[in-house]
C-alpha positions as CSV (number, residue, x, y, z in Angstrom):
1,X,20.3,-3.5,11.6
2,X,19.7,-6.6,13.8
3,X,16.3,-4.6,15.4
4,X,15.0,-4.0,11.5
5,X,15.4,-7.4,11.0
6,X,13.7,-8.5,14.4
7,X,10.7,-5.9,13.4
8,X,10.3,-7.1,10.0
9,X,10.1,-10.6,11.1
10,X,7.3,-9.6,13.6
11,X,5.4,-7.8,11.1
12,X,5.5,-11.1,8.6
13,X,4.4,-13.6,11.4
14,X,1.9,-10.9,11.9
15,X,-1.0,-12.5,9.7
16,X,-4.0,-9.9,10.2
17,X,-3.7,-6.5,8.2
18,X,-5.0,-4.8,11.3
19,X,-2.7,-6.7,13.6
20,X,0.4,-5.7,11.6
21,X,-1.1,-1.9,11.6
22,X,-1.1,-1.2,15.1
23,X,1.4,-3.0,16.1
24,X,3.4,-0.4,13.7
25,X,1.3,2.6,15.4
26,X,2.5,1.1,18.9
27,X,6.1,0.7,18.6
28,X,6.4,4.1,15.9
29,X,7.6,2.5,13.0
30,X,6.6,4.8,10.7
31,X,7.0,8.9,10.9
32,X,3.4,9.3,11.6
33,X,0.2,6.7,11.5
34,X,-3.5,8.0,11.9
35,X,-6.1,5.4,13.2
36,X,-8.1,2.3,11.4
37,X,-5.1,1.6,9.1
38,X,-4.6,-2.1,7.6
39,X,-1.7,-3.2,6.1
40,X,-1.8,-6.4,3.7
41,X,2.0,-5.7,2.9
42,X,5.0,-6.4,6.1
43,X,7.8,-5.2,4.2
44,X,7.6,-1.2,4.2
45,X,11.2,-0.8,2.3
46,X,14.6,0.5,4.3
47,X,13.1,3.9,5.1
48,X,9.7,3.3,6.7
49,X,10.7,6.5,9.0
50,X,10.1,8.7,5.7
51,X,6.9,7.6,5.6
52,X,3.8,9.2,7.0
53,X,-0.4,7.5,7.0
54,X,-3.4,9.1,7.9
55,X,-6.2,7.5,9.1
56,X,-8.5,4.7,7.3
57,X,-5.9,3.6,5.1
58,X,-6.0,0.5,3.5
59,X,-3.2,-0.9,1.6
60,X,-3.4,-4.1,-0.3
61,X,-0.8,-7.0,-1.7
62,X,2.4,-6.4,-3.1
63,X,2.4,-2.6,-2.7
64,X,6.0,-1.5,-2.4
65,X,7.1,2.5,-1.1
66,X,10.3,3.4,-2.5
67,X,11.6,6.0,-0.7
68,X,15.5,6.1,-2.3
69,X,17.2,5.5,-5.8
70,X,20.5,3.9,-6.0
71,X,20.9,6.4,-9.4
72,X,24.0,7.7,-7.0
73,X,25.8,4.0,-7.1
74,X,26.1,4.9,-11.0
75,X,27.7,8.3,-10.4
76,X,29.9,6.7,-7.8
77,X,30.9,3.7,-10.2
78,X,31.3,6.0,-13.1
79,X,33.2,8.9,-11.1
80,X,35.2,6.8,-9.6
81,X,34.1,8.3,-6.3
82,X,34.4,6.5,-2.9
83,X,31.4,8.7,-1.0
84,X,28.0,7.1,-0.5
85,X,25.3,9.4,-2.8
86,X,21.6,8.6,-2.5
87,X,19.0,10.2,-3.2
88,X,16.0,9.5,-0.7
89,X,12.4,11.5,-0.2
90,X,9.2,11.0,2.1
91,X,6.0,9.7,1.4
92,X,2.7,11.3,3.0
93,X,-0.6,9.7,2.6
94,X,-3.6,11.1,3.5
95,X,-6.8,10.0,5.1
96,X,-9.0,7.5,3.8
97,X,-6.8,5.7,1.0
98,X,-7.1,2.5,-1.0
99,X,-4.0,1.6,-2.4
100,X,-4.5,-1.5,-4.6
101,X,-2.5,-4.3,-5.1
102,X,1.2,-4.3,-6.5
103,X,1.2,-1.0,-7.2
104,X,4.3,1.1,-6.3
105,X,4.8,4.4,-4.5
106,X,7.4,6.6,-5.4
107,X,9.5,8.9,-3.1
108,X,8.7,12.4,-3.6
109,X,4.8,12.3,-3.2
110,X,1.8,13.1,-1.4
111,X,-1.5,11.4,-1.5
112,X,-4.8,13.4,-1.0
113,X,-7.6,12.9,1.2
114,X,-10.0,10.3,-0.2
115,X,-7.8,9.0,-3.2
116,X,-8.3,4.9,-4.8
117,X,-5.0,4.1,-6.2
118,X,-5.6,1.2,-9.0
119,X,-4.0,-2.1,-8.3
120,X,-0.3,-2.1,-10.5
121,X,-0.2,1.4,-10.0
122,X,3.2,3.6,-10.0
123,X,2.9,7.0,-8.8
124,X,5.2,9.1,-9.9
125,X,3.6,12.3,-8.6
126,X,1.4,14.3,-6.0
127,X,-1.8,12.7,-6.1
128,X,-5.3,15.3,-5.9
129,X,-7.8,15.0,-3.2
130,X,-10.9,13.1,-4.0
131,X,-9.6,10.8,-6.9
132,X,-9.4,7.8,-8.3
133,X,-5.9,6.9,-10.0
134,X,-4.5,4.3,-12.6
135,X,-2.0,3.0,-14.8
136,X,2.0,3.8,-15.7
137,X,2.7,6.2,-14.5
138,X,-0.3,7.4,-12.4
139,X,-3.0,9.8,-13.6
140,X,-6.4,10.5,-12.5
141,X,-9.2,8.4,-13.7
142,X,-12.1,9.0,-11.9
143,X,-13.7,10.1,-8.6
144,X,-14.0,9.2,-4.8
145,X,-17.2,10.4,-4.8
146,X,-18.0,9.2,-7.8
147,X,-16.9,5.9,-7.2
148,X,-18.6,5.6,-3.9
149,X,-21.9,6.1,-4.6
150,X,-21.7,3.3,-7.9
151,X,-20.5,1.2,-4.3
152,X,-22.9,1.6,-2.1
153,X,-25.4,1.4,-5.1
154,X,-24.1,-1.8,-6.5
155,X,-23.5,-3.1,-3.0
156,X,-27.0,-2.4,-1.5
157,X,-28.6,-5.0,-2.8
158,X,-26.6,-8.1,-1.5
159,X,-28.5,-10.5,0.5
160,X,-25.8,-10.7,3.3
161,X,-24.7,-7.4,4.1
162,X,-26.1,-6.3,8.2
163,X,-26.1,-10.0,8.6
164,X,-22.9,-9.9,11.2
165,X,-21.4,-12.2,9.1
166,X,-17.2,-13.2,9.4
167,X,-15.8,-13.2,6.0
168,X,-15.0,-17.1,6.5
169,X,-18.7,-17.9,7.4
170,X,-20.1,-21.0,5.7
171,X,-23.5,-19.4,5.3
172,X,-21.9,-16.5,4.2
173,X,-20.0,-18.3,1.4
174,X,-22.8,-20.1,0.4
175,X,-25.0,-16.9,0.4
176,X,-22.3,-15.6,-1.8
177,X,-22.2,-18.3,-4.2
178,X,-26.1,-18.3,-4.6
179,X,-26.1,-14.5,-5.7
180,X,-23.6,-15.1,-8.1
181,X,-24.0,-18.1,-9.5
182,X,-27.8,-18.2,-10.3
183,X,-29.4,-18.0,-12.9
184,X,-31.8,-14.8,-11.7
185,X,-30.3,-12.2,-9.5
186,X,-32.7,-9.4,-8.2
């Protein structure tokens, strides 16, 4: 109990998404991790051995992985039973996953290859390959590939981009702020 505590400790004073990734892919805190994973969240929930990553994924904010119900506390209260019930499952994500700000992961599930998961998400159920999903519960919206090209379209044409810029560049910010805030974008 005392080691969970030191490791989530380390992970929170771990500031850098990346940082806090590999330092979960070198000491095997998870069941499996691919390569080129970020992690904006530190707190992985009690079970973070029942949960598997691929590579390239990106997970944002607030996300939680719930990998157990306490439903079994009930049964125990209302049996009057003294033995510990809980129902737990793992989580497998695939490779090249976005999954957006406080949304929530339910045990039970996989996720795809090349799947968005819309920020205040909760998936319930196996997501498909090549998708976009949203809302409560979960259900396919959209596209990867899809999605991707309106991206790379929309993004093409920003002034900045191959410029090497950090994202906490003051040129960069005021780049930015021209783009947006003028009166004639191209």
């Amino acid at each position: 109990m005392f080691r969970r505590y030191l490791q989530l400790l380390r992970l929170f004073l771990l500031r850098d998404g990346g940082k806090r990734a590999a330092y979960c892919k070198k000491t095997g805190y998870f069941h499996a991790q691919g390569e080129g994973c970020y992690f904006q969240i530190y707190n992985f929930g009690v079970e973070p051995h029942l949960l598997s990553f691929g590579s390239n994924i990106k997970v944002a904010s607030g996300v939680r992985f719930i990998t157990h119900d306490i439903f079994g506390d009930v049964i125990l209260y209302k049996n009057n039973m003294d033995q510990h019930i809980r129902r737990v499952g793992k989580i497998t994500i695939g490779n090249n996953v976005l999954i957006g700000s406080n949304s929530m992961i339910m045990y039970d599930v996989t996720i795809g290859d090349n799947v968005i998961i819309a920020a205040g998400s909760c998936v319930t159920k196996d997501v498909p390959a090549n998708s976009i999903v949203g809302g409560v519960p979960a259900k396919v919206i959209g596209s990867f590939d899809d999605y991707e090209k309106k991206f790379m379209e929309k993004t093409k044409a920003y002034p900045w981009l191959r410029q090497g810029y950090s994202i906490y560049d003051k040129k960069l910010v005021k780049l930015q702020e021209q783009y947006f805030w003028s009166e004639q974008k191209p």
